[in-house]
C-alpha positions as CSV (number, residue, x, y, z in Angstrom):
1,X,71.6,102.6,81.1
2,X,73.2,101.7,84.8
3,X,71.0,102.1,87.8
4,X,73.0,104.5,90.3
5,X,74.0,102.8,93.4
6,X,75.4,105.6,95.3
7,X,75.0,109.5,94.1
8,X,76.9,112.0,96.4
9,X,75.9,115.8,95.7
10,X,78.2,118.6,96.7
11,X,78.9,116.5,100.0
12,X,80.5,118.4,102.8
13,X,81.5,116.8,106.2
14,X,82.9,118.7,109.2
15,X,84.5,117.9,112.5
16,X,83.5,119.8,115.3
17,X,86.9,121.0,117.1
18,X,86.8,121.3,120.4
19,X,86.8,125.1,120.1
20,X,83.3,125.8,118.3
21,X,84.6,128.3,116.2
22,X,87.3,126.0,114.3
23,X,85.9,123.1,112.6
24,X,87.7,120.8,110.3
25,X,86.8,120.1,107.1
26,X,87.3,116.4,106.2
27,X,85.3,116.3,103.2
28,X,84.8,119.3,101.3
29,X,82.3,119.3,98.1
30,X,82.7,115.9,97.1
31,X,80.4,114.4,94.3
32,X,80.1,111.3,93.2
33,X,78.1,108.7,91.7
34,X,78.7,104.7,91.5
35,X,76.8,103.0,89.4
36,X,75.0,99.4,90.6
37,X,77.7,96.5,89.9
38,X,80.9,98.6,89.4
39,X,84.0,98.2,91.5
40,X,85.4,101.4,92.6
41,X,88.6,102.0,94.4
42,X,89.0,105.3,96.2
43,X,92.6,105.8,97.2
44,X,94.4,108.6,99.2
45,X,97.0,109.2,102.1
46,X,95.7,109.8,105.6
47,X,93.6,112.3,106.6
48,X,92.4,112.8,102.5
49,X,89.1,112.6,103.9
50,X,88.2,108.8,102.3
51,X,86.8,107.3,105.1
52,X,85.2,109.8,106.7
53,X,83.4,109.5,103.0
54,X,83.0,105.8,103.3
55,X,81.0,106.1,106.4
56,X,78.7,108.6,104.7
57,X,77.7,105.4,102.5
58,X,75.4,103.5,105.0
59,X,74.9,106.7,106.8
60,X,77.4,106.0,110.2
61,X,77.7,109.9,109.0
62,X,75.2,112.7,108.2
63,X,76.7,115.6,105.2
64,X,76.8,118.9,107.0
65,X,75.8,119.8,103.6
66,X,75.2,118.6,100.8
67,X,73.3,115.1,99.9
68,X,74.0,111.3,99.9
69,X,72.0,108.8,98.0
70,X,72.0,105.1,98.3
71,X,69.6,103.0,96.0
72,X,67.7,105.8,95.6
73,X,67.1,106.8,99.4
74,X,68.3,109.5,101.0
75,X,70.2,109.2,104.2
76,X,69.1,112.0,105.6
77,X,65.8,110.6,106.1
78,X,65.8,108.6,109.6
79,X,62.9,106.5,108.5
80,X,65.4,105.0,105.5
81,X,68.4,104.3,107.4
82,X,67.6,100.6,108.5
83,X,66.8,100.3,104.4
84,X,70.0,102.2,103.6
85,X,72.3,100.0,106.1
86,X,70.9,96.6,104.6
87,X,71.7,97.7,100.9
88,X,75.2,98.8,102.3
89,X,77.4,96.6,104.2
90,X,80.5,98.1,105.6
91,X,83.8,96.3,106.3
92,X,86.4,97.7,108.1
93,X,90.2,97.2,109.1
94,X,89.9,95.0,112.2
95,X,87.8,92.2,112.0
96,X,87.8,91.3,115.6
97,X,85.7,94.4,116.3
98,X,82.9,93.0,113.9
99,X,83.3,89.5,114.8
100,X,80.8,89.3,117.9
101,X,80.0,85.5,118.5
102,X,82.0,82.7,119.8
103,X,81.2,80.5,117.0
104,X,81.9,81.5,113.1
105,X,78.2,80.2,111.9
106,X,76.6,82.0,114.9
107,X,78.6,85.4,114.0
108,X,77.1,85.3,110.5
109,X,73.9,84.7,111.7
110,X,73.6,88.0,114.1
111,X,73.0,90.2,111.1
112,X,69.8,88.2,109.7
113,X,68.8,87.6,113.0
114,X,68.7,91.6,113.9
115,X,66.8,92.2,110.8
116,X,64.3,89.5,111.8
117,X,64.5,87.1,108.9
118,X,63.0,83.8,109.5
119,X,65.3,81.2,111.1
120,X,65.0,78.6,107.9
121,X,66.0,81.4,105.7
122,X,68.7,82.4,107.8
123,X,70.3,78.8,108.1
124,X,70.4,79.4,104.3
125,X,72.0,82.7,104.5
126,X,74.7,81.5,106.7
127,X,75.9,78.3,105.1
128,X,75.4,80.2,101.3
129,X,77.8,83.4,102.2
130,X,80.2,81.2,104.2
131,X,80.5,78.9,101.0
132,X,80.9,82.0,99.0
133,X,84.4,83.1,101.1
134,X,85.3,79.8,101.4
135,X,85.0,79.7,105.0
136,X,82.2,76.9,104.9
137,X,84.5,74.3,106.8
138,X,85.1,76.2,109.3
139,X,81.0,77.3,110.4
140,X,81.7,75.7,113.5
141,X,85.7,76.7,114.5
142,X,85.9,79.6,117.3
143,X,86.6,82.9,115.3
144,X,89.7,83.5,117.7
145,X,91.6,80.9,116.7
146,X,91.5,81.9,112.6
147,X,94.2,83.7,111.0
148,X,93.3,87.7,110.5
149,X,92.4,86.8,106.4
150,X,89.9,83.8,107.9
151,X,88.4,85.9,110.2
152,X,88.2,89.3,107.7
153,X,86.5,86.9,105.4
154,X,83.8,85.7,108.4
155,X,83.0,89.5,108.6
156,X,82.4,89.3,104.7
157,X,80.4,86.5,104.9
158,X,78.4,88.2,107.9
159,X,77.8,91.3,106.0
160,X,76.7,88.9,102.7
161,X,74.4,87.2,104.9
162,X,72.3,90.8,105.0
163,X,72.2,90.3,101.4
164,X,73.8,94.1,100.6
165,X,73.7,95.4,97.1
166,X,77.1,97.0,97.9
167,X,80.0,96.7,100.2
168,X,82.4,99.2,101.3
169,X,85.9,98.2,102.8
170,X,87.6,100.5,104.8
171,X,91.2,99.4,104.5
172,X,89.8,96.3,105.3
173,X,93.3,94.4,104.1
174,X,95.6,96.9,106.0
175,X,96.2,94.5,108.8
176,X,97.0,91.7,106.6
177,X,99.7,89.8,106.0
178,X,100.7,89.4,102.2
179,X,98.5,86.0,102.1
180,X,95.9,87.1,104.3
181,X,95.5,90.2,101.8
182,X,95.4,88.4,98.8
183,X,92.8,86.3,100.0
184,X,90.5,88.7,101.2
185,X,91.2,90.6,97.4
186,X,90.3,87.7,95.9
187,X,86.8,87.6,97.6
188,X,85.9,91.0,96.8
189,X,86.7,90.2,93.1
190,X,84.6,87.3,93.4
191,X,81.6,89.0,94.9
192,X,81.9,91.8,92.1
193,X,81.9,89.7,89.1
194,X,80.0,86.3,90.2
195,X,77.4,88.0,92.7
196,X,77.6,91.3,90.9
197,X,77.6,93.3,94.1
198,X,78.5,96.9,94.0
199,X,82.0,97.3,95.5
200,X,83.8,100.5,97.0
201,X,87.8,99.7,98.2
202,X,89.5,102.0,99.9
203,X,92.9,101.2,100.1
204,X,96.7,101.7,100.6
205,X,97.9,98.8,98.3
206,X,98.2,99.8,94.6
207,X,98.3,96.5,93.4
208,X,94.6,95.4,94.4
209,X,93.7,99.0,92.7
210,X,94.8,97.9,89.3
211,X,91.5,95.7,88.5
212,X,89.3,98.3,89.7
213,X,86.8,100.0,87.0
214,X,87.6,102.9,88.2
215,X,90.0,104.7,90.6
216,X,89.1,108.2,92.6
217,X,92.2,109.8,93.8
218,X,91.0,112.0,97.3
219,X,93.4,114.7,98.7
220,X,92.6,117.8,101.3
221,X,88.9,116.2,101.7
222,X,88.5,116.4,97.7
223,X,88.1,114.5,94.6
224,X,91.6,115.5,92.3
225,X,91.5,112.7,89.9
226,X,88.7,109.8,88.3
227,X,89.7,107.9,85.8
228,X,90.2,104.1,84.7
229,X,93.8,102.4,86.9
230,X,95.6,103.3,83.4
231,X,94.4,106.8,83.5
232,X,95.2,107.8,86.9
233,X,98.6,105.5,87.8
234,X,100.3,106.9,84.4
235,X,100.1,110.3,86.0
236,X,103.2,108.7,88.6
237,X,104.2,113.1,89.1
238,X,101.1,113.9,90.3
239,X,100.1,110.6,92.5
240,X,103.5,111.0,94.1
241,X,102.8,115.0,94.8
242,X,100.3,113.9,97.1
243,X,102.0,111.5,98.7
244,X,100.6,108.6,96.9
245,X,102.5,105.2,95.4
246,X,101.9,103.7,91.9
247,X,102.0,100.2,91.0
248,X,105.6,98.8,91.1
249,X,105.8,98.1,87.3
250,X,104.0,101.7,86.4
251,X,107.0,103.1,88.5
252,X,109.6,101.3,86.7
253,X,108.1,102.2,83.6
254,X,108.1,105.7,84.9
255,X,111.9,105.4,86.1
256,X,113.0,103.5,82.0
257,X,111.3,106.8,80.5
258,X,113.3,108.9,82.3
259,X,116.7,107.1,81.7
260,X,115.5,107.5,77.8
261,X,113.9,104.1,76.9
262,X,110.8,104.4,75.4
263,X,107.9,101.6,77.2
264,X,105.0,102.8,77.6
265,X,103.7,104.9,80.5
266,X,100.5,102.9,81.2
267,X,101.9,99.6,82.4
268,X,100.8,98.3,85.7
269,X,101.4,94.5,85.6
270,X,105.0,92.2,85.4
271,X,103.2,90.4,82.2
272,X,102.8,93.6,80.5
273,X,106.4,95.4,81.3
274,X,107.9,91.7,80.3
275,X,105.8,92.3,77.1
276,X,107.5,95.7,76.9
277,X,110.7,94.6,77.1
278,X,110.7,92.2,74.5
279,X,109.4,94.0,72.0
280,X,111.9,96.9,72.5
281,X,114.6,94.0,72.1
C-alpha cells in the first residue's frame, strides 16, 4: 500500500478583491491525493487555479476551506510549517529570484545552513545535489554567468540540498529555451526514478507530460480530468475545449481519424505513430 505524500480535502482558495464583498475563487473544492514517489503532472491554461494549488503544497497558502496534508501534517498547524516546507521543495519559473548567492556552491548551501545542519554535513549536501544535476563543475562559477537551464538546475540542487521528499515546479521550464528545458526535464525524471522523490509538474509543454504517472487536467479552479497521459491526451475534444494542447503526435493521430484512417487514438510519441503507420501499410 503507498504512503500518501500529499492529501487535499475539499480544498477551497479565495482571493480577496479589493471590494470585500467580491472574492475570487481560484480553487474551488479540489481533492487530491499523491502518493510518496509518484510523478504527477497537473496541467491547465492560465488562471485554472494550478498554481495557486501548488503553493498550498509547502503551505506559501492557507485553504479558506477545506484541508491540506503533507507527509501527514497539516498545514494549517503553524507549529508544522518549518516541517512541512523541508518535506516540500518548491521550484518556480525564474531561477534568478531563488538564486541568492554570488557563488553556485554557496547558493546551495543557504538552505542547510537556515535549517541549521552541521557545516560537515552540509559540505556533503552541497557537492552530493550538485553532482546529482550535473552542475558539480561548476560549484564555484558565478550563477550569473550560467545559461537559464544551468542556473534552474542550481535552484534544484538547492532545494535537494534540504533533502525534500517532494518537489513541486511551478512552470519551472517556461523560460527555457528548447535545450535548457530538456535538461531541466531530464533532472526531474532522474530525481523521480533514481532518488525516488515525489514529484508534482505543472506545466504548459505536453511533451514533458507524456512520462508522467498521472496527469490532472485543472479548469475554473477545478479538477475535470485524472487519468494516466493515454487516458487524458486521447480525449484531444475536450483538452482543446478548455483551451489546452495535446502532444503533437496524439493531434496527428486525432487529425488521420478524422480524414478516415484508422491509428489509434492513444498515441503520444513519433516511435509509436511510425509504428502506426507501418502496420496500416
Amino acid at each position: 500500500m503507498c504512503n500518501k505524500m500529499v492529501e487535499c480535502k475539499n480544498v477551497v482558495y479565495q482571493y480577496k478583491g479589493e471590494d470585500e464583498s467580491k472574492n475570487t475563487t481560484a480553487v474551488n473544492d479540489v481533492t487530491l491525493d499523491v502518493n510518496e514517489g509518484e510523478f504527477l503532472v497537473i496541467l491547465g491554461r492560465n488562471g485554472s487555479g494550478k498554481s495557486t494549488l501548488a503553493k498550498h503544497l509547502n503551505g506559501l497558502l492557507l485553504p479558506t476551506d477545506g484541508k491540506v496534508i503533507i507527509d501527514g501534517l497539516d498545514t494549517s498547524n503553524e507549529e508544522s510549517i518549518w516541517s512541512i516546507r523541508s518535506k516540500t521543495g518548491m521550484v518556480f519559473q525564474n531561477p534568478d529570484n531563488q538564486i541568492v548567492a554570488t557563488i553556485v556552491e554557496e547558493d546551495v548551501a543557504f538552505g542547510p545552513e537556515n535549517l541549521g545542519v552541521e557545516p560537515l554535513e552540509i559540505r556533503k549536501r552541497v557537492d552530493d545535489s550538485l553532482k546529482t544535476v550535473g552542475m558539480y563543475q561548476y560549484r564555484r562559477h558565478e550563477p550569473h554567468l550560467l545559461s537559464g537551464g544551468q542556473k534552474q538546475r542550481v535552484a534544484i540542487a538547492g532545494v535537494l540540498a534540504m533533502k525534500p521528499k517532494c518537489i513541486v515546479f511551478d512552470e519551472s521550464t517556461a523560460m527555457l529555451d528548447p535545450k535548457g528545458r530538456e535538461e531541466v526535464v531530464s533532472t526531474i525524471m532522474d530525481l523521480n526514478k533514481n532518488s525516488h522523490i515525489t514529484i508534482i509538474l505543472i506545466t504548459h509543454y505536453m511533451e514533458e507530460a507524456i512520462n508522467a504517472d498521472r496527469i490532472v487536467v485543472m479548469d475554473k479552479g477545478k479538477v475535470i480530468k485524472s487519468g494516466k497521459p493515454r487516458e487524458v491526451f486521447k480525449d484531444v475534444k475536450t483538452m482543446k475545449e478548455i483551451g489546452l494542447d495535446v502532444p503533437q503526435m496524439t493531434e496527428l493521430a486525432y487529425e488521420l481519424r478524422k480524414e478516415g484512417i484508422e491509428v489509434k487514438d492513444d498515441i503520444l510519441t513519433i516511435d509509436e505513430m511510425v509504428n502506426e503507420l507501418c502496420r496500416l501499410k
